[in-house]
N, C-alpha and C positions, 0 to 999 in steps of 0.2 A: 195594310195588306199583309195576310200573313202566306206564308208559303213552304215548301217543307222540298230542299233540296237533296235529291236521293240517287246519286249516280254512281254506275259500275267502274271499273278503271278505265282510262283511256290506253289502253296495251301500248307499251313501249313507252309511253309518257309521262301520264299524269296517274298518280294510284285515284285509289276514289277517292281518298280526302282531299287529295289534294285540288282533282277535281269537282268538289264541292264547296272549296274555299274562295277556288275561283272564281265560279258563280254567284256563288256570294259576295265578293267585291265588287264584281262587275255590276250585279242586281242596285249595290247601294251606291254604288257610282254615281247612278241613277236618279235614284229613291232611294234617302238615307233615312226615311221613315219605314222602311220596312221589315216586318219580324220575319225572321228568317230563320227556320231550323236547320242542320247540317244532320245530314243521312248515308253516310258511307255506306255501299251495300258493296254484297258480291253472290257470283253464282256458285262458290265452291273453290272457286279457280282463286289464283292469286288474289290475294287481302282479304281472305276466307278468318283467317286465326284474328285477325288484326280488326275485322269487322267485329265479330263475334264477343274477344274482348272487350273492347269497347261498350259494346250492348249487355252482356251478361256478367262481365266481373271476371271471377276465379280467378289461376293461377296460370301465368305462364312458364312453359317447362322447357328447358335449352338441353337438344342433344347433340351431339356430334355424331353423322351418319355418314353414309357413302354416298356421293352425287352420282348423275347421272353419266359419269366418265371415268368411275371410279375414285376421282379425287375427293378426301374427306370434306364437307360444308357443315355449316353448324343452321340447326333450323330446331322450329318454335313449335308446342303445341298447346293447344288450351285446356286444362284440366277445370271441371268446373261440378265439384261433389265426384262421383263416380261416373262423370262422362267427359271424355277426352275428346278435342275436335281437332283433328288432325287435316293437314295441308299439303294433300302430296307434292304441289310444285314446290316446296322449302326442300323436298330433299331431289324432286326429277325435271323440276319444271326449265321449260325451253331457258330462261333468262339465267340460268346458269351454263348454257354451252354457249360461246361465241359463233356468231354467226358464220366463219368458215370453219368451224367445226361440228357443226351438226349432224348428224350423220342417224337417222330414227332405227338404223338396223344393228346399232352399236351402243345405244344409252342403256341404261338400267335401271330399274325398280327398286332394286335391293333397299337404297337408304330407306322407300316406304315403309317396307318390313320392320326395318331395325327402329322404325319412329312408333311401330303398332305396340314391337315390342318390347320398349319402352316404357310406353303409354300404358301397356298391360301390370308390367312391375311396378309403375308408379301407384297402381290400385283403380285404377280405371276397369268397367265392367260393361259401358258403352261407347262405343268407338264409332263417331261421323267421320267418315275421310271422304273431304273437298275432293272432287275431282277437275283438274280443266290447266290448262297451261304447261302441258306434260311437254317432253321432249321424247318421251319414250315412246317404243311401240313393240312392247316386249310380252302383251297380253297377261303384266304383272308376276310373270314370271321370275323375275327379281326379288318380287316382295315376299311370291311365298318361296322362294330361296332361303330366305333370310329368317321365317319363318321357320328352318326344320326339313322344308318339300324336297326331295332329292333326284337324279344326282343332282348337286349344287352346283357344280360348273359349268352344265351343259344350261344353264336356268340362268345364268348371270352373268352371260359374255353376250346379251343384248337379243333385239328381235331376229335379226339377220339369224344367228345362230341357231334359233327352233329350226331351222328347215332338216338341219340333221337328226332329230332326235329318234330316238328308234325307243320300241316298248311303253309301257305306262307310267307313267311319272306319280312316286310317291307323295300321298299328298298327305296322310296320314301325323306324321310330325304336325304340318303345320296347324293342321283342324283340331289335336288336340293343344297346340301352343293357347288357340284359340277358345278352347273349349268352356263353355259357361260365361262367353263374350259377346253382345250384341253386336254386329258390325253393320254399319248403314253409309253403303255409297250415296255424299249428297253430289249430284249432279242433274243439269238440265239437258243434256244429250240422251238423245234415245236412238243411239245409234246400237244397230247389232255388233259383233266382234269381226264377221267379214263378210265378204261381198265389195259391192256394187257402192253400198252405205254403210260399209266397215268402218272400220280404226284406219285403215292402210290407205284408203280407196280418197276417204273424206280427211282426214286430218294427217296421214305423210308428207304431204308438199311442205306443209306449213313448218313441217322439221325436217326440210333437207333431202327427202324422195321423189326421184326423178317418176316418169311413169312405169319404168322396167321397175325399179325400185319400191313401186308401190306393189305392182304385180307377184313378185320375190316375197314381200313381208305381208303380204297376203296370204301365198302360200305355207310361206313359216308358221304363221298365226294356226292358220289349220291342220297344218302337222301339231301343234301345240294343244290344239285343242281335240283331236282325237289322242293324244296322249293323255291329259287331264280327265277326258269324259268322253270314251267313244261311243259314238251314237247319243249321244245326248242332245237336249236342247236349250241349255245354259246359253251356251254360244249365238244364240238367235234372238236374244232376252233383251227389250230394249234396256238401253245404257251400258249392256259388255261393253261395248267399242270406245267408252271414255275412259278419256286419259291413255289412249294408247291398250286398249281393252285391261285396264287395271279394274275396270267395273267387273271384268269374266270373272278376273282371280277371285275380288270380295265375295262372288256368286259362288265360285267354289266351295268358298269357305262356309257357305249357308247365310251369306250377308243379304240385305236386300238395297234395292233401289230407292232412294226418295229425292225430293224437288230439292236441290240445293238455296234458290232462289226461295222457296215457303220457308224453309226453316230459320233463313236468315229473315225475310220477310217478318216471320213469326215473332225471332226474337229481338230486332228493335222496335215492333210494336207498331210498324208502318198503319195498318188498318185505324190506328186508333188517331195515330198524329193527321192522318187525311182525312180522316171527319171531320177535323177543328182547322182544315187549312181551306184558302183560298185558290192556290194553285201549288200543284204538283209540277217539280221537275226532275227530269234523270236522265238519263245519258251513256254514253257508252263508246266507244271509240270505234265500229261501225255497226252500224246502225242498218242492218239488211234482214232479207228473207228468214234469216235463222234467231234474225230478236223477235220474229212474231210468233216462235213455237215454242212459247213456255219459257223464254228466256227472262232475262232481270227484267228488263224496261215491258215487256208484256206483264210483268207481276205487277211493278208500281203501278201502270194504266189499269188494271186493273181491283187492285186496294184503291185510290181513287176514283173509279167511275160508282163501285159502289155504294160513295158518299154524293155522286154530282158534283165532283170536284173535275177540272179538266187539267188533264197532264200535258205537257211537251217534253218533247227531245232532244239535245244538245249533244249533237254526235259529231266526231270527227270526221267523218263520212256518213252521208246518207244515203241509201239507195233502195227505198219503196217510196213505193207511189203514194199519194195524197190519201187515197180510197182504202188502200191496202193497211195504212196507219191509221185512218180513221175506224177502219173494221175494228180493229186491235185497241180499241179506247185511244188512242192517240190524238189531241186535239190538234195539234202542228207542230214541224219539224224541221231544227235548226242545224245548218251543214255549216263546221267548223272552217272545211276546205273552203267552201263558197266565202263563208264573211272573208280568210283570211287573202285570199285571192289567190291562195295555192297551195298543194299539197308539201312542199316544202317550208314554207312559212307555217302553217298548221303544224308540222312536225318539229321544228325547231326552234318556236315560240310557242309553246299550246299553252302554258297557262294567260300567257298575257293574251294571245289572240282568245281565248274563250271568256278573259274577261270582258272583252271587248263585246264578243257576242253575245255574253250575258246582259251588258249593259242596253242592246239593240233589244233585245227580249225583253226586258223591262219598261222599255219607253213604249214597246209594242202594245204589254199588258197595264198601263197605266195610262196612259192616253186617254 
C-alpha cells in the first residue's frame, strides 16, 4: 500500500514534519510493508520557509530583525533565483510572545519590513510573504514603517496606537523601497481588514483581545486605514485582515492576494505524488469549519479526489460533521483528543498519542 502523508502543523505541538513522522511510525507499527511518502505542507503560516525549502532547494538567508515586542530575533528566508519567500511569523508570529504577554494592541510588524528589505538587497525581485501565526494586529503598519512609510513612530508602537493618528500617512518611501518588486500575500484567509469578519473581530482573541479590546483595535484599524487610503476599497479586499491586516499593507503597496496552500501545494508536487498513491493523509491540529474554506487539508482532499484517491484527517481536534467532511472530499476523520481520551494527554504526548492513532488508522485501512 502506498500512501502519501501530507499534514499541516499541530499549532503549539507538533510542526508538520514532525507531525508526519509520527504518522508514519505509527502507520508501520502496523504495517511494516508499507510505502510511505512524508509531505510536510503549510498554509503560509508557520513552516511556510522550512516547507518550501525542502520542496525547492535554494538558499536560506539569516537576518536579524525586530520581534514583535521590539526585542531583536533572528529569522530565515528562502531565496530561490530572484524570488524570496518570506515568513512573517519568524519575525511577528504569536510563538514569540509568551503567553502572559500578549497583548495584539502592542506587537509590531516592523521586523516584517526589515525581512522584505533584506530580501530586496539580497537581489530578490519577487517576494511571497506567508501570512498566518501573527501576534500582531497593527494592519502592517510596522512593516511599512520599516519600509520608509512615515511618521515612523506613530506606525511602530503597535495596533492600539493607530487610534491616534491624525492626517495621511506617507506611504511614498515605502512603494518606492518597493518599486520594480513583485509582492504576493500567500494566504488562505479571506478575511476583510475590519468589521464583523475583520482582523480584530476574528483573530484578536487568539492574541490576547478581550471583546472591549477587539472593539478599540477595530477602530484603530480604521483610523489607519483612512489614513492610508481614504475612501478606498483595499480595506474590504479579501485577505486585508491576515495576519493581523499585514495582507492591507502588501495591498498598499500594489501586492496581490494568492492561495498560500496552492503555491505550496504546487511546489511539492502534491497532484502528481496522489495519482501514484493509495491513500491520502493530512492533518492539522483543529480540524473545523474554517478547514473547509480553502484551507490546507480542503487542498490535499482535493489534489486527491482528483485522482480517486480517498483522503483522511488526523487532527487534534475535530469538529464537522461526517457530511460536512464528506462535501469537502473528506473520506473519514480522526480526533487525536478522542483516541487520546483527553485534551490534556493529546496536548502533552501528541506525538506518541498520534502515533498511536496512526497506527488505529492503519489497521482500519488494511483490514
Amino acid at each position: 500500500m502506498r500512501i502519501i502523508i501530507a499534514p499541516d502543523k499541530f499549532a503549539g505541538t507538533l510542526t508538520a514534519l514532525e507531525a508526519a513522522q509520527a504518522v508514519a511510525d505509527g502507520w508501520r507499527s502496523a504495517d511494516p510493508t508499507v510505502d510511505a511518502e512524508l509531505v510536510p505542507l503549510s498554509d503560509g503560516g508557520p513552516g511556510f520557509v522550512e516547507v518550501l525549502h525542502t520542496a525547492l532547494g535554494g538558499t536560506l538567508a539569516q537576518a536579524t530583525v525586530t520581534g514583535p515586542l521590539g526585542d531583536p530575533v533572528q529569522a530565515a528566508y528562502l531565496l530561490d533565483g530572484d524570488t524570496a519567500y518570506i515568513e512573517s511569523a519568524q519575525a511577528c508570529g504569536l510563538h514569540l510572545v509568551p503567553p502572559d504577554a500578549r497583548d495584539a494592541g502592542r506587537t509590531t510588524t516592523l521586523g516584517v519590513g526589515e525581512l522584505i528589505a533584506h530580501a530586496i538587497a539580497a537581489g530578490a525581485r519577487t517576494l511571497v510573504v506567508g501570512l498566518g501565526g501573527s501576534s500582531t494586529n497593527d494592519g502592517g503598519a510596522g512593516m511599512l514603517a520599516a519600509l520608509g512609510a512615515g511618521p515612523r513612530d506613530a506606525l511602530t508602537r503597535g495596533g492600539g496606537a493607530l487610534a491616534a493618528l491624525t492626517g495621511e500617512i506617507d506611504l511614498g518611501p515605502a512603494r518606492a523601497a518597493t518599486g520594480g518588486v513583485t509582492l504576493i500575500a500567500a494566504t488562505d484567509v479571506d478575511n476583510p481588514l475590519l468589521g464583523l469578519h475583520g482582523a480584530s473581530a476574528v483573530f484578536g482573541p487568539q492574541k490576547g483581545a478581550d471583546d472591549n479590546e477587539v472593539q478599540r483595535l477595530d477602530a484603530a484599524l480604521a483610523a489607519f486605514a483612512d489614513a492610508t487610503e481614504p475612501g478606498g476599497a483595499l480595506r474590504d479586499a479579501p485577505g486585508a485582515g491576515a495576519a493581523g491586516g499585514l495582507g492591507y499593507a502588501l495591498l498598499l503597496l500594489g501586492g496581490t492576494v494568492e492561495s498560500g496552500v496552492a503555491r505550496v501545494l504546487a511546489a511539492v508536487g502534491l497532484d502528481r505524488l496522489a495519482a501514484g498513491a493509495d491513500l491520502v493523509i493530512t492533518g492539522e491540529g483543529s480540524f473545523d469549519f474554517q478547514s473547509l474554506r480553502g484551507k490546507l487539508p480542503h487542498g490535499v482532499a482535493r489534489a486527491a479526489a482528483a485522482h480517486g484517491v480517498p483522503c483522511v484527517v488526523t487532527a487534534g481536534v475535530v469538529s464537522v460533521g461526517r457530511a460536512e467532511a464528506a462535501a469537502a472530499g473528506i473520506t473519514e476523520t480522526y480526533s487525536l483528543v478522542e483516541s487520546a481520551g483527553s485534551t490534556e494527554a493529546a496536548l502533552t504526548r501528541s506525538a506518541e498519542e498520534l502515533r498511536g492513532l496512526a497506527a488505529q488508522v492503519a489497521r482500519r485501512w488494511t483490514s
